[in-house]
Every structure is written in C-alpha cells, then in structure tokens.
ZAMIVO-992239 format. One record per atom (N, C-alpha, C, O): residue in three letters; x, y negated, z. Coordinates in steps of 0.1 Angstrom, whole numbers, plus 5000, padded with zeros to 4 digits. Layout:
BEGIN
ALAXYZ/...
% end
This chain:
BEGIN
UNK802548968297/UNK803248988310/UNK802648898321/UNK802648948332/UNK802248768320/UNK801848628326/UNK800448708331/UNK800148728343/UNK799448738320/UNK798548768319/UNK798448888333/UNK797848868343/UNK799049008329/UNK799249108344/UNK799849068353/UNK799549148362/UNK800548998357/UNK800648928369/UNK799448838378/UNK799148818390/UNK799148788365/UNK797748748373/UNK796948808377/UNK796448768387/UNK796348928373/UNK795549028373/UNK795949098389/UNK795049138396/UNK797249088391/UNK797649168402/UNK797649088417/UNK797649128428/UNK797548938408/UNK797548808421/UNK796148848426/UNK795848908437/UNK795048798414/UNK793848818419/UNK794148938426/UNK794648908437/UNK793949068425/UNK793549168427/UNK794049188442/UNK793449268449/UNK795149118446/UNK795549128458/UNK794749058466/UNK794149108476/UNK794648948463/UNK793948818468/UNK792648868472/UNK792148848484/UNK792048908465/UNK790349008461/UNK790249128476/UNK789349138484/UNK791549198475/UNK791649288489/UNK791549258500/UNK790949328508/UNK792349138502/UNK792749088515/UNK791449008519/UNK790949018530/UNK791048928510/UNK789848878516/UNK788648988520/UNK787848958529/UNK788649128512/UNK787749238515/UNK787649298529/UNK786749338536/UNK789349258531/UNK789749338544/UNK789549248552/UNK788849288562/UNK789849078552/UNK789249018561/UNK787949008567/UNK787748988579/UNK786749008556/UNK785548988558/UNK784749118564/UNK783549128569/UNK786049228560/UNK785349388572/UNK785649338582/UNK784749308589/UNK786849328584/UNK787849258602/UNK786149188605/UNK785249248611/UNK785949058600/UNK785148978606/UNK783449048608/UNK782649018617/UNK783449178595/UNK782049178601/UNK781549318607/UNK780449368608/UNK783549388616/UNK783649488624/UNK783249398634/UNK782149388637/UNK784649318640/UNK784149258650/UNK783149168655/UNK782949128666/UNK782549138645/UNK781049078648/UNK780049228656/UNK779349238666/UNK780249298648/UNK779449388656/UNK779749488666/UNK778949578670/UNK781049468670/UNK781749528682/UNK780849448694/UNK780049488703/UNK781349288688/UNK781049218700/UNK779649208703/UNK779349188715/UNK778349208691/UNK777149188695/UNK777049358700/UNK776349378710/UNK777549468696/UNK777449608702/UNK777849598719/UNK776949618727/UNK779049568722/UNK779449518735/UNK778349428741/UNK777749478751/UNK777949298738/UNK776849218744/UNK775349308749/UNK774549308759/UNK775349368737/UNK773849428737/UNK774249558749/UNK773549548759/UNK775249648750/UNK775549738764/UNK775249678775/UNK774549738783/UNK775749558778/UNK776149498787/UNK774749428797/UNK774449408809/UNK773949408780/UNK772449338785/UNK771749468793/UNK771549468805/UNK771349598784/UNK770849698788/UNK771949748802/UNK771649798812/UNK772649718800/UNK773449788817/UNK772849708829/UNK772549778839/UNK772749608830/UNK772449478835/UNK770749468841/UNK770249438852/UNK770049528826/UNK768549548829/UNK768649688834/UNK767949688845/UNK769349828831/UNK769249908842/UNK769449918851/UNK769050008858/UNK770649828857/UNK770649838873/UNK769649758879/UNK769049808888/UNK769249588873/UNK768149548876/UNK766749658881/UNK766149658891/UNK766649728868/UNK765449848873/UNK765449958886/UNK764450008891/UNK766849998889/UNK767450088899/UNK767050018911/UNK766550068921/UNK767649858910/UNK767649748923/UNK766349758925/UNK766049828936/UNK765349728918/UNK763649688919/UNK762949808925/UNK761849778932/UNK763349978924/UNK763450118926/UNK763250138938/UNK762350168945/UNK764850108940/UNK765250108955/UNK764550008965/UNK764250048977/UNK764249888961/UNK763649788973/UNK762349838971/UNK761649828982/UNK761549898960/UNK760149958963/UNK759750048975/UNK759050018984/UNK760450218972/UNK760850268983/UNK760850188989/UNK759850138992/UNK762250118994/UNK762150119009/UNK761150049019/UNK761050099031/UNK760449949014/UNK759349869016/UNK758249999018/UNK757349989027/UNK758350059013/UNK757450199014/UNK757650239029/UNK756850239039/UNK759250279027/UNK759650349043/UNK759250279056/UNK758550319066/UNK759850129054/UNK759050059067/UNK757550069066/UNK756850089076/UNK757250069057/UNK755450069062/UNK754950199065/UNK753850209069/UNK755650279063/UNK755450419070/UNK756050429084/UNK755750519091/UNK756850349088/UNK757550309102/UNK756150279110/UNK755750339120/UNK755750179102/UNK754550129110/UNK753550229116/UNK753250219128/UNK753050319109/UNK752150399113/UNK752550529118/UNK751850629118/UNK753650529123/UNK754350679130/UNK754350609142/UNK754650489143/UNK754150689154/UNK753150639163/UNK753750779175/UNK753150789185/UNK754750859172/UNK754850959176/UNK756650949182/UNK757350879175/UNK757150999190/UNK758551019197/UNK759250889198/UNK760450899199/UNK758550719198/UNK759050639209/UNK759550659222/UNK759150749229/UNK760350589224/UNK760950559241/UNK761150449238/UNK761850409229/UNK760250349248/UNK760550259253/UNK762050219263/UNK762350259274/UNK762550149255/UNK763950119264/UNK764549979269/UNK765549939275/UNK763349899262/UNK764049769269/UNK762149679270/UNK761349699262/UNK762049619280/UNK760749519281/UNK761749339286/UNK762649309294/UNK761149279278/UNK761949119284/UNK761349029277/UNK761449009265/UNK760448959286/UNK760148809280/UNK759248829270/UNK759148749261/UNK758248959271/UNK756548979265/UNK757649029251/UNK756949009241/UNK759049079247/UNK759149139241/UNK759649339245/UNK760449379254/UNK759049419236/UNK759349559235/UNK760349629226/UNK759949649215/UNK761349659230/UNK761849729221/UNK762049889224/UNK762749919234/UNK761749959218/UNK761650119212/UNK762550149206/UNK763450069202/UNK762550309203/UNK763750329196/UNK763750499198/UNK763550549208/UNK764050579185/UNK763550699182/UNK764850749172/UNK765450649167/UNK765350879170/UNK766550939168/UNK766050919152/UNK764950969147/UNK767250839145/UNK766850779131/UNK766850939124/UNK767451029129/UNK766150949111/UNK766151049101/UNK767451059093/UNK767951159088/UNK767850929094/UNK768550889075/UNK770150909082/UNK771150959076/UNK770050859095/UNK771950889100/UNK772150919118/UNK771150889125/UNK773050959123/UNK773351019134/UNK773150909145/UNK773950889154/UNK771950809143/UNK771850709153/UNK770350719159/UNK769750819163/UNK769950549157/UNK768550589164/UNK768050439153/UNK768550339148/UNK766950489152/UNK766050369149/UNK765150319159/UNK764450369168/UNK765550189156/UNK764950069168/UNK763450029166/UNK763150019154/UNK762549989175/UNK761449899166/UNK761249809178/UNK761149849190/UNK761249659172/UNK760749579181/UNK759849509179/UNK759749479167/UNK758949449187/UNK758149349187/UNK757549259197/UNK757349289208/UNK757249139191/UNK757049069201/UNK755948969193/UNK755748999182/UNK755348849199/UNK754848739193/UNK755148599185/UNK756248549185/UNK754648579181/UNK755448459171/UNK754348339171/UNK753148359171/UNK754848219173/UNK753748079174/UNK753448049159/UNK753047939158/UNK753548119146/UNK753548069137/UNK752848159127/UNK752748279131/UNK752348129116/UNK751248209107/UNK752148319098/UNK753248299093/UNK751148429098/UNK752248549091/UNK752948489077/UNK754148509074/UNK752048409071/UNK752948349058/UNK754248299058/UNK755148319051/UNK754148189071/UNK754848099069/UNK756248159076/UNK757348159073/UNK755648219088/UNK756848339097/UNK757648369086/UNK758648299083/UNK757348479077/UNK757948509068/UNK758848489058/UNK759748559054/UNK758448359054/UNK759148289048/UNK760848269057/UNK761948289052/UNK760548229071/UNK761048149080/UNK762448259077/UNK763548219073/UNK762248409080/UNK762948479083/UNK764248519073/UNK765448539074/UNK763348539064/UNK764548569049/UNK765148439045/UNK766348449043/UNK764748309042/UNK765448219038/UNK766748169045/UNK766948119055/UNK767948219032/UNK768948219036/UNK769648099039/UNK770548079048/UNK769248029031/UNK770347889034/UNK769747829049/UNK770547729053/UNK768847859057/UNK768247809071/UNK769047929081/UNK769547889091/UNK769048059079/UNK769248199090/UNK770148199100/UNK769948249111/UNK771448139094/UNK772648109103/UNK772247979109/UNK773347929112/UNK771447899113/UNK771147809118/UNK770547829131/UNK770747759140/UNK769647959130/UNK769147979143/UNK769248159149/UNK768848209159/UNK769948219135/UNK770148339142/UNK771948399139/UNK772748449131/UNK771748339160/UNK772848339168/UNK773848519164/UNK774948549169/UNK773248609156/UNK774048729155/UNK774948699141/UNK775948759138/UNK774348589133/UNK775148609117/UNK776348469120/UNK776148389129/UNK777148479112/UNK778148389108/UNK777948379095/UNK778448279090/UNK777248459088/UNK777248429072/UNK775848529068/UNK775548629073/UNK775248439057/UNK773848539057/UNK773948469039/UNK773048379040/UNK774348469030/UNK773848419020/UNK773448509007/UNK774148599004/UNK772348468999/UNK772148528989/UNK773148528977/UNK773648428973/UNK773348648971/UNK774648638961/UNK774048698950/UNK775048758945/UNK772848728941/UNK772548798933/UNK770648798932/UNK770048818942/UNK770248778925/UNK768748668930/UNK768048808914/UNK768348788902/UNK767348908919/UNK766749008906/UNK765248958902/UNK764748988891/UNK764748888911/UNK763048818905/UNK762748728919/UNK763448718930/UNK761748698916/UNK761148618930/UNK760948618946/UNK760748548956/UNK761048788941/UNK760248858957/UNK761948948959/UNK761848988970/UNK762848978955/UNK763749048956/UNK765148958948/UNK765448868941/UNK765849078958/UNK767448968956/UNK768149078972/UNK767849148982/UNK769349018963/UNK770949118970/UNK771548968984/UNK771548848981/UNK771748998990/UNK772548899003/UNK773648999007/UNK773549119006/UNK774948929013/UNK775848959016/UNK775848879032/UNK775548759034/UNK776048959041/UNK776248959055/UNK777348939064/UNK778249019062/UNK777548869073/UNK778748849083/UNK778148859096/UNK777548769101/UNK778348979102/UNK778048969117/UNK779148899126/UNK780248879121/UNK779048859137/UNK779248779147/UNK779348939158/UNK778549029160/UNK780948889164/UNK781249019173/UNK780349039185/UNK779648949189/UNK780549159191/UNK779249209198/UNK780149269211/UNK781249299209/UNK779449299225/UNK779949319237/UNK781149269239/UNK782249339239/UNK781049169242/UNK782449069246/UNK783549089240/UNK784649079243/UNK783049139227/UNK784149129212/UNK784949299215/UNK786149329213/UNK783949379219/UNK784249529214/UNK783449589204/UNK783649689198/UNK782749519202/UNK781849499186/UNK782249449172/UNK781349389168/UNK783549469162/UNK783949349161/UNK782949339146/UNK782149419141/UNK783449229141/UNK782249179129/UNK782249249120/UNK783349289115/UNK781149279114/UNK780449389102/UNK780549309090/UNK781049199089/UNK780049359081/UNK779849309068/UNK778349399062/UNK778149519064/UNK777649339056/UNK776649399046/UNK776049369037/UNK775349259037/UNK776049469023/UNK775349419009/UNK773949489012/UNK773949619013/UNK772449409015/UNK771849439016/UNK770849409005/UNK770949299002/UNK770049458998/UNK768749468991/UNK767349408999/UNK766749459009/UNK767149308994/UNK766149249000/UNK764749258991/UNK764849268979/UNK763649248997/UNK762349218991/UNK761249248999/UNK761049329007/UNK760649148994/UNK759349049001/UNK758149148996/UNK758049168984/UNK757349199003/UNK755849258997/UNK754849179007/UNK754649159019/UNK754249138995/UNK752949059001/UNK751349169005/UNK751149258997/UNK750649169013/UNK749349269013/UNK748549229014/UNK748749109019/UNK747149269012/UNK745949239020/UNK745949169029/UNK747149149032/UNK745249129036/UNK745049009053/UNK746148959056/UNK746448949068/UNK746848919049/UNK747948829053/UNK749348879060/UNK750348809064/UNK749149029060/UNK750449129064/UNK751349119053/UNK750949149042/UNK752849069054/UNK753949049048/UNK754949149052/UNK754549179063/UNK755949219050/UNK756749289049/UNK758349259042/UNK758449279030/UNK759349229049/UNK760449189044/UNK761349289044/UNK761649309056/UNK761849369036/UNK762249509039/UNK763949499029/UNK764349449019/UNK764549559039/UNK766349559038/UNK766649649035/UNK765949729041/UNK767549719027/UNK768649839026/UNK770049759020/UNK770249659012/UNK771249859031/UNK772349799020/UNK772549889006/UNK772350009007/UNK772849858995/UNK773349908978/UNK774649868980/UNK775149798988/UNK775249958963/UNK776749898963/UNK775949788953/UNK774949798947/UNK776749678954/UNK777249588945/UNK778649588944/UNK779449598953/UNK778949578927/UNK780349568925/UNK781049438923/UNK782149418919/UNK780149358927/UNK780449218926/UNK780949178938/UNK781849098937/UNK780549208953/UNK781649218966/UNK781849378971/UNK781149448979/UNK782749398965/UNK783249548971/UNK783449498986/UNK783149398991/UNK784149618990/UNK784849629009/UNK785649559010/UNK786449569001/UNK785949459017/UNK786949349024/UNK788049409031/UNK787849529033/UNK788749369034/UNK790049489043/UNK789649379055/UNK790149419066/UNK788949249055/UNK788949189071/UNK787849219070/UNK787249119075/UNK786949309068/UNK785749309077/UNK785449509074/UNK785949589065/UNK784749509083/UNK783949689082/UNK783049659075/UNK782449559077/UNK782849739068/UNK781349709058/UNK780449849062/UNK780549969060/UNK779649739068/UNK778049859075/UNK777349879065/UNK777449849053/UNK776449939073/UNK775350029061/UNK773949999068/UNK773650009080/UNK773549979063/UNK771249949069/UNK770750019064/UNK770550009052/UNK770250139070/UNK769750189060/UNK768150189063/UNK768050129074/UNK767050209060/UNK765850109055/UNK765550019065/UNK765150099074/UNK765449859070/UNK765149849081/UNK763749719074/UNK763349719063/UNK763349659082/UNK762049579076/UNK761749489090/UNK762149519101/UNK760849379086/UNK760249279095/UNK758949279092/UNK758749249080/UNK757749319099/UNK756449339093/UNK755849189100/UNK756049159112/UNK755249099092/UNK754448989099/UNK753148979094/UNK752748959082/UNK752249009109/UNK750449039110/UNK749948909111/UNK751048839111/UNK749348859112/UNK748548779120/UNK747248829131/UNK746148889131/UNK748148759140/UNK746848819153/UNK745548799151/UNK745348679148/UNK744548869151/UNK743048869150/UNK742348759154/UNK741748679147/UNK742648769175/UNK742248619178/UNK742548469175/UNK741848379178/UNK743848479169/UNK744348339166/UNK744848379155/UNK745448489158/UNK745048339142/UNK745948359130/UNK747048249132/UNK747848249123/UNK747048149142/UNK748048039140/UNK749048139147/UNK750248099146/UNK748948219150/UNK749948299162/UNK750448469150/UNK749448489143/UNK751148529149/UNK751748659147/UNK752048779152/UNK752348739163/UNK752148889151/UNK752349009156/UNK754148989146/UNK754348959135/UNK754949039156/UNK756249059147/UNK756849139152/UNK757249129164/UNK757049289139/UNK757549439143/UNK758649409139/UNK758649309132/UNK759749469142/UNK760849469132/UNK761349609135/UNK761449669146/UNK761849679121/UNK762649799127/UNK763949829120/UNK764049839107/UNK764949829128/UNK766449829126/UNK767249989128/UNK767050069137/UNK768250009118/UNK768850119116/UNK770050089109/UNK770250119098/UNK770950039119/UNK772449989115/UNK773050079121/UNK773050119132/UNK774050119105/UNK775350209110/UNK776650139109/UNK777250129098/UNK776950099119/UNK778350009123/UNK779150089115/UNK779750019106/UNK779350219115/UNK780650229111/UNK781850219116/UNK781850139126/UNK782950249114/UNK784350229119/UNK784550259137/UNK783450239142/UNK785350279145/UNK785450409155/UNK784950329168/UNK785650279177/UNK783450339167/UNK782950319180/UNK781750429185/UNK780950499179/UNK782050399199/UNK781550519207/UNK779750469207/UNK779250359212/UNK779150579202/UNK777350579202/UNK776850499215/UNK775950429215/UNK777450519226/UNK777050509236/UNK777150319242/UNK776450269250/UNK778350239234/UNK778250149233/UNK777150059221/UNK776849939224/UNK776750089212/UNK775750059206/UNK774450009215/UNK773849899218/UNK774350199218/UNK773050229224/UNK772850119237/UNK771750059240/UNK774150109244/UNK773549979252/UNK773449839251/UNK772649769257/UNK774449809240/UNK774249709234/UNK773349629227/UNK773249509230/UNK772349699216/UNK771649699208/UNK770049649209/UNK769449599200/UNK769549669223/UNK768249649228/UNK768049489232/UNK767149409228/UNK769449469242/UNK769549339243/UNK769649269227/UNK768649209223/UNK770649289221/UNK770749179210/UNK769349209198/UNK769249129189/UNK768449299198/UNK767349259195/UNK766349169198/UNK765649099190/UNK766349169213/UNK765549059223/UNK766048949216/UNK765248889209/UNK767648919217/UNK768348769215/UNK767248739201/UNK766448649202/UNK767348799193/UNK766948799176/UNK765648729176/UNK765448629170/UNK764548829186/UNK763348749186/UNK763448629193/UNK763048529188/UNK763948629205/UNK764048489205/UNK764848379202/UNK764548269207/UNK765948389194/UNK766248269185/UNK765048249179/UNK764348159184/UNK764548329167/UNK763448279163/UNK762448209164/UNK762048119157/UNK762148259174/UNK761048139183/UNK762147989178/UNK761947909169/UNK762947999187/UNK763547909192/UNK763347819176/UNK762647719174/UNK764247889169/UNK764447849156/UNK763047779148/UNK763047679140/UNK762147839153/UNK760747839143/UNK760547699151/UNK760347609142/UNK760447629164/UNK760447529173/UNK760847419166/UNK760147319161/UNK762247449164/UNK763347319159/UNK762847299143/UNK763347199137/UNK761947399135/UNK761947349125/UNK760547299122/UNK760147269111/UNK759847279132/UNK758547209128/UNK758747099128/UNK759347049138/UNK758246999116/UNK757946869113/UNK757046799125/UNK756346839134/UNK757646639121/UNK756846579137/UNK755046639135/UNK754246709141/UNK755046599128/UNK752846639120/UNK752946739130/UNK752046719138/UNK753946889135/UNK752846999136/UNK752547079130/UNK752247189134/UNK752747039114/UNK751947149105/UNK752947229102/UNK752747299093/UNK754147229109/UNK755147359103/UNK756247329090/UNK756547219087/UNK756647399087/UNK758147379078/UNK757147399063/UNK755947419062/UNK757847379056/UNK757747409043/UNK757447499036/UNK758347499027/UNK756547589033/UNK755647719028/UNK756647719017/UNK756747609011/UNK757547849011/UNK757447878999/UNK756547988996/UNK756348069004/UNK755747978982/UNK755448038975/UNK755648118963/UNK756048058953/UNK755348268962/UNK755948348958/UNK754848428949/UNK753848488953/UNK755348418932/UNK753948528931/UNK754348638931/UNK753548738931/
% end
C-alpha cells in the first residue's frame, strides 16, 4: 500500500513538472514568436519608409525639369517664387529660388539639421527628428509658427525626410508627410500634410563657393481656411525662408571663414 502511494506521488510530481516545462517552453516560444513579428513588422515598415522617400526624391527631381505652366507671382531681393496648380491636392505648388553664399554640400547639410533649424528658421517652433531609418533618411515631427497676424494658426507635421546625393555636387533633400503611429493627431494642433516637397542644392558653375537654391513646397494646411488666404500669404513667407537662411548660414560661420561643420553621409 506505502509502495502505491509512492508510485502515485511520483507520478504526480512527474506531471506537473511535464506541464510546467510545456508552460515554460510554450511561452518561450510565444515570446521569441511575438519578438521575431515585431522585428519583421519593424523591418517592413522600415522598407515602405525607404519606398516612399525614394519616390518622392524622384517626384522633386522631376519638379526640376517641368519647365511648363509657371506663374511667376512674387520677385524680392534676387529671390523668385512661382507656383503652378499642384497635381497631388486642390492647391498650388510653389517653387522657389534664389542664391546661397555657401557650397551645395555644406548648404545642405545646413538645411535639414534639426537640432540647428529653429534657430534660424523664423516659420518653426519645433522641427525635431523623432525616428532616425539609416543615414540619409529619417521621420521629423513639425511645429509651425502662426501665419497672417495669427489667422494662420500653427500646424503640425510627420514628415519623411531623405537626403540624395548626385553627380556634380547636386543634393536633394526631399519631404513627404507618412503616418507614424508613434505621434498620432494632437487635439492642440492641425496636423498638415506635404505632400512631395524638396530643396534642390547646385552649385553655381562660375563660383562653386556660391549655390543655386530651388525649393518646391506643397502644404495642405488643412482645417477651415479660405484658399485665397494661403495664396496670399504663402509667397511672402517663402521669401522670409530664403532669407533666414542666408541670415542663418551668416551667424553660423566660424571666425576662419571656412564655414560650419560638414556632416558626412555615405
């Protein structure tokens, strides 16, 4: 009788450990099954992000060479801004340009580097990168600064950023906003939309110390404002844009002369 009682201890004992070491080696592989989703979800939106900033870098450089239904609508201070009834939404796409004192490399750099942007460009209150996909690309999150004596009021944007390097020293910094679910909609801000816009930087033939700088913009404000305030608004605060920069590019040259700090990028 001693003898089957034991038999029944073990035998319990024998189960429960069976059942424990399934328990342990289900959820071992729930959780490396869950990890391993999570990596591949992670690397396919990565690949969708990289997709999308391809394209669009594509679209501005096709901006570049469409050469057809301009209107010039604003001239100030050796800058041009144009502007043609956008494709992608019920607005207009802008293109400006003007000159820059500084080498297409280093211009470039000057423009996307976020932790400097709010420093000299008077339109953001907030410009910071929040999601970094490789070297040349990365996600920023946007705070506009209110516009026509604060009938503009401040925007928001998750934009897709990336950098294409070319031939002769032509750079291309090209924007769209994506969702990220990492900052959804704010209830204190409108969250705009960009849809492909880009900064192209040449270097001028006769001087390479000097730039050609296009930029072309296609912001949908969003939320209930009349087209026609935009449209007047918009020309000017492009002008402002190029020349903070200047301004900005000024204040950040080292006593030497030789300019700010080059990052490099492969």
């Amino acid at each position: 009788m001693h003898s089957s009682s034991n038999c029944v201890h073990f035998y319990v004992i024998g189960t429960i450990e069976i059942i424990l070491k399934c328990k342990i080696a289900l959820l071992k592989f729930l959780y490396d099954y869950i990890l391993t989703s999570c990596l591949f979800l992670k690397l396919c939106r990565q690949m969708d992000y990289k997709a999308i900033a391809q394209k669009t870098v594509q679209e501005v450089l096709g901006y570049t060479q469409d050469t057809s239904g301009w209107k010039v609508v604003k001239i100030s201070k050796k800058i041009t801004v144009s502007s043609k009834a956008s494709r992608k939404f019920h607005g207009n796409l802008y293109r400006v340009e003007g000159i820059i004192p500084e080498s297409a490399a280093k211009l470039s750099d000057f423009l996307y580097q976020t932790g400097e942007r709010v420093t000299w460009d008077k339109s953001l209150q907030v410009y910071d990168m929040v999601h970094r996909i490789d070297s040349d690309t990365f996600i920023c999150h946007t705070i506009t600064q209110s516009f026509a004596m604060g009938s503009i009021s401040p925007r928001d944007f998750i934009d897709l950023v990336y950098i294409k390097r070319y031939e002769g020293n032509m750079n291309i910094i090209s924007s769209k906003s994506v969702d990220f679910p990492e900052y959804p909609p704010s209830s204190n801000y409108i969250r705009g939309y960009n849809h492909p816009c880009g900064f192209v930087c040449s270097p001028m033939k006769e001087n390479p110390a000097y730039s050609k700088l296009v930029m072309f913009v296609q912001t949908e404000m969003r939320g209930k404002l009349s087209p026609s305030i935009i449209e007047k608004t918009m020309p000017s605060n492009l002008v402002n844009f190029i020349l903070n920069a200047k301004d900005g590019i000024k204040a950040h040259k080292t006593p030497s002369g030789r300019g700010f700090r080059h990052n490099s990028h492969s």
